[in-house]
C-alpha positions in Angstrom: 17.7 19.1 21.2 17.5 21.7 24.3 14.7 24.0 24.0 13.5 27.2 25.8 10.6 28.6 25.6 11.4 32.9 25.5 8.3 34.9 26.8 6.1 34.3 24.1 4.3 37.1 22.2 1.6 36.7 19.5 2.1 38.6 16.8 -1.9 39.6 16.6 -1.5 40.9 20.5 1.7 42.6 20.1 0.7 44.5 16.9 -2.9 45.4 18.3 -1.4 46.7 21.5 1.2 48.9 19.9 0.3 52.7 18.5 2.7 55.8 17.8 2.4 58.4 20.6 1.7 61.2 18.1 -1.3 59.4 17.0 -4.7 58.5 18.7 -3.7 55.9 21.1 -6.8 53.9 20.6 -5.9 53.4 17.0 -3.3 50.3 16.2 -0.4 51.2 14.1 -0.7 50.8 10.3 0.4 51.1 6.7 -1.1 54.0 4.8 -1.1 51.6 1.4 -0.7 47.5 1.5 -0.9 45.9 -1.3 -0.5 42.2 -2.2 -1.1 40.6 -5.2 -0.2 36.9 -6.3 2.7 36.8 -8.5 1.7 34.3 -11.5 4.6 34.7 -14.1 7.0 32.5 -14.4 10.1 34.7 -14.1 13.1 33.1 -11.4 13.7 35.3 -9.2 12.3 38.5 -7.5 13.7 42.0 -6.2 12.7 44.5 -3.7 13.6 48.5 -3.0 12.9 51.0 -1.0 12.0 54.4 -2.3 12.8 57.5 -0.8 9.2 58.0 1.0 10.2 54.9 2.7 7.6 52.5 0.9 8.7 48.8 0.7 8.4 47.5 -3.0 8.7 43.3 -3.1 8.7 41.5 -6.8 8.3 38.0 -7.1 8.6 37.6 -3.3 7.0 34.2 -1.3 6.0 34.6 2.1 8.8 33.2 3.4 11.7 35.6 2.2 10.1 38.8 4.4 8.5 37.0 7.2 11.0 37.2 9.6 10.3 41.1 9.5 6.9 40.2 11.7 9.2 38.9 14.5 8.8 40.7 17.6 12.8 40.4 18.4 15.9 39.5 15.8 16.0 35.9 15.0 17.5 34.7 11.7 15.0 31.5 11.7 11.5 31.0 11.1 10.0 27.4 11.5 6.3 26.1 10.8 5.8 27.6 7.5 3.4 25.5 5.5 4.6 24.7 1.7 2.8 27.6 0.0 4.8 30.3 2.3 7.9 28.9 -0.2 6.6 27.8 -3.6 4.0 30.8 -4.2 5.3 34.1 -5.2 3.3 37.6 -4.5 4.2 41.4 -5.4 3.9 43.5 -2.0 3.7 46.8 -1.5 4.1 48.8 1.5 3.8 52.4 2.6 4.5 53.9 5.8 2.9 57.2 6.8 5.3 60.1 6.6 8.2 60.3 9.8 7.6 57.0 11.1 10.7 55.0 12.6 12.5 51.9 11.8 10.8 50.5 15.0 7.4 51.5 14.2 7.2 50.2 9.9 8.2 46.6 12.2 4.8 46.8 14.6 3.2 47.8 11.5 4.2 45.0 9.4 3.3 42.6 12.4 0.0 44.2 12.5 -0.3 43.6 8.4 0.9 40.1 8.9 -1.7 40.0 11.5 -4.8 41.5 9.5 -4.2 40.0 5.9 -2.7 36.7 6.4 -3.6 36.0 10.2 -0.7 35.3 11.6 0.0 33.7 14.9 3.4 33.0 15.9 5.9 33.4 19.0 9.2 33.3 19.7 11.5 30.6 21.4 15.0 29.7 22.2 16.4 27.0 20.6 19.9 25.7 20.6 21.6 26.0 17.5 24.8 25.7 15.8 26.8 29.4 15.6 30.0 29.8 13.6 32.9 31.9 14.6 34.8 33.2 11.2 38.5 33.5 12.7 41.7 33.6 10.8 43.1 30.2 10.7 46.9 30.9 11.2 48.5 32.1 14.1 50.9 34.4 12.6 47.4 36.8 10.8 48.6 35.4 7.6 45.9 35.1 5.1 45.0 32.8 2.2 46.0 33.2 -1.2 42.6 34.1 -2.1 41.6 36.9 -0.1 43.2 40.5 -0.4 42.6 43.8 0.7 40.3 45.7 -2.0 41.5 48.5 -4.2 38.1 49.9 -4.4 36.9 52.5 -1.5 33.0 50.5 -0.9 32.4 52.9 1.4 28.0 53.8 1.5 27.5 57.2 -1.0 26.7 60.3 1.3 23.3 60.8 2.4 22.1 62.6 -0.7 24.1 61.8 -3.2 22.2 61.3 -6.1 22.2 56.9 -6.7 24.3 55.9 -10.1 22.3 54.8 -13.6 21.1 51.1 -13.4 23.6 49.1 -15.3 22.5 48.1 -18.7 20.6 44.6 -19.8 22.7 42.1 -20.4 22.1 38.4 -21.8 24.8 36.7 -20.1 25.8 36.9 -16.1 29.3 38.9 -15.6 32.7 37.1 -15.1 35.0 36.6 -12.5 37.1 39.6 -13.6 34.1 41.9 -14.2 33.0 41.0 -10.7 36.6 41.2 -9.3 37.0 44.9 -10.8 34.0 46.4 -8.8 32.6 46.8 -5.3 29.6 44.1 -4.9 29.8 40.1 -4.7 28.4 37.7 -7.2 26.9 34.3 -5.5 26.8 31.3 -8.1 26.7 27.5 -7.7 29.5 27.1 -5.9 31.3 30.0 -5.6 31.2 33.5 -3.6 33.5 36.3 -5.7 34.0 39.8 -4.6 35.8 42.8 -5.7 34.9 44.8 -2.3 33.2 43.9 0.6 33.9 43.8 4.2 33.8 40.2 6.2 31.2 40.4 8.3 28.9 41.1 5.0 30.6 37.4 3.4 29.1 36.2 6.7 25.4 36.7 5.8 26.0 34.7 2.4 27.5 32.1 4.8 24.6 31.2 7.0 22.7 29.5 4.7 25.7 27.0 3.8 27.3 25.9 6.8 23.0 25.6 8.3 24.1 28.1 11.4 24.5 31.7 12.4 28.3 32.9 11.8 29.9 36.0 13.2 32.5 37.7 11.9 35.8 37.4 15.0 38.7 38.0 12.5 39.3 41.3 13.6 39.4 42.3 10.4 38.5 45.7 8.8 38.0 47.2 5.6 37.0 46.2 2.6 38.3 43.0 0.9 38.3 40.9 -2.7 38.4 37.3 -2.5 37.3 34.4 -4.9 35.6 31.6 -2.6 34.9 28.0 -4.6 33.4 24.9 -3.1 31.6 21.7 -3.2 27.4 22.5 -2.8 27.3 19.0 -2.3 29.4 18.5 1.0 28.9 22.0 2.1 27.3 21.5 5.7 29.6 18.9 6.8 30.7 19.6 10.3 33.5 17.2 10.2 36.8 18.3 7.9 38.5 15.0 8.5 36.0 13.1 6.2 36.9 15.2 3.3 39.1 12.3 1.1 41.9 14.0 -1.1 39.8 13.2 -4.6 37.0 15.4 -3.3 36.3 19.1 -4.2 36.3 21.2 -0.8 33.1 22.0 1.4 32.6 25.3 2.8 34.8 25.1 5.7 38.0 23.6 3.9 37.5 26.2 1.3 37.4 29.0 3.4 40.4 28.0 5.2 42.5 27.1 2.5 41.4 29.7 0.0 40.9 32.9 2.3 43.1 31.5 5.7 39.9 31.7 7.3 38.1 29.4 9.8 34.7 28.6 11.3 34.9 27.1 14.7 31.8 25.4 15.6 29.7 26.7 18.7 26.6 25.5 20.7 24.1 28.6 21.9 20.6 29.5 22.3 19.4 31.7 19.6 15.6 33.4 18.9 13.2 30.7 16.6 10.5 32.7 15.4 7.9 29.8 15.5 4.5 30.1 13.3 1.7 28.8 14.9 -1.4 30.1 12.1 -1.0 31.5 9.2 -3.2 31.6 6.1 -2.4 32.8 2.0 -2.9 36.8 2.3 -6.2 38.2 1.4 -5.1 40.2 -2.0 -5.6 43.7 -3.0 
């Protein structure tokens, strides 16, 4: 495997050696409120918002899910995480001070990761497997599967007061109820969506082909597709291994359900690499 190192930064040094200009310079940047607290129910699952203020609420969350927001560049990987970063689950809260930047709430969550779990970790370029999404057949046809959405998904205007949460239910929605709104639904083997643009179905992607994918269809808009596929042969690289008696992985879905294909690159892409890291201090 080709490695790289990038100009490595420690997370403790970059995050001491950053502060906002409107501040005292000698002070590092930080959270106004952090807390952490170990997460002991046994509940599947987590969730996470952000409230108007700006303050980061995580349910249910391990380490690992929010770690990659301590990374000093973009990078989609993080690698040396022990076991516990995985299998243990915390409730994190985070509040910026008032008018700080998108830039800033990352330095200060470098700084937190830092402080209360201290982390040490850099960056360096590996090379890794990137996906191109394209559209399979030369004439832009597309797959019986995927169609252009009925439903405007356009963002609400800044302001615009956010809908009533949809009420409890016992049982998961189905394929019509998903198909008949804006939003995907991610199950065992299947991606459905009633509205959604391409290069969001490319983030649910990454995970199952074990590689970054871009979205290089061209495509725009907002789209409804039903995706289904084998879990089990999902990351195989090699289509012509797939026998007839086999449900279809990943890629031979995509191509013969949506008309889309994933054409299989080599590149060097940011690892964020942990070094130290140790179960946060609680609060």
């Amino acid at each position: 495997m080709m490695r790289r190192l990038a100009p490595v930064l420690s997370v403790c040094m970059l995050a001491a050696a950053v502060a906002p200009h409107a501040q005292d310079q000698s002070k590092p940047l930080e959270f106004d409120v952090v807390s952490i607290k170990r997460n002991s129910s046994a509940v599947a699952g987590g969730g996470g918002r952000t409230l108007p203020d700006g303050t980061e609420q995580m349910t249910n969350f391990a380490i690992r899910q929010f770690i990659l927001s301590a990374s000093p560049v973009p990078t989609q990987e993080v690698v040396g995480l022990p076991d516990w970063a995985t299998t243990e689950r915390y409730d994190v809260i985070l509040k910026p001070p008032a008018g700080s930047t998108s830039q800033q709430r990352r330095q200060m969550t470098q700084a937190m990761f830092a402080d209360r779990m201290k982390l040490v970790a850099h960056v360096e370029e590996r090379e890794r497997d990137v996906y191109m999404m394209t559209i399979a057949r030369s004439d832009g046809r597309l797959g019986p599967e995927l169609k252009p959405s009925p439903f405007d998904c356009s963002p609400p205007a800044r302001g615009t007061p956010p809908p009533p949460p949809p009420a409890p239910r016992t049982t998961p929605p189905t394929e019509k109820e998903v198909l008949g709104r804006c939003g995907m639904m991610m199950s065992q083997g299947a991606i459905i969506s009633g509205g959604m643009r391409l290069s969001t179905l490319v983030l649910s992607l990454r995970g199952l082909v074990g590689g970054d994918v871009k979205d290089n269809t061209g495509l725009e808009g907002f789209y409804a597709f039903t995706l289904k596929y084998s879990r089990q042969r999902q990351a195989s690289p090699a289509l012509d291994t797939i026998t007839p008696d086999d449900a279809p992985d990943i890629f031979t879905a995509l191509q013969e359900q949506l008309g889309l294909k994933l054409q299989r690159e080599k590149k060097m892409m940011p690892v964020f690499v942990i070094d130290h890291i140790e179960r946060p201090t609680e609060n």
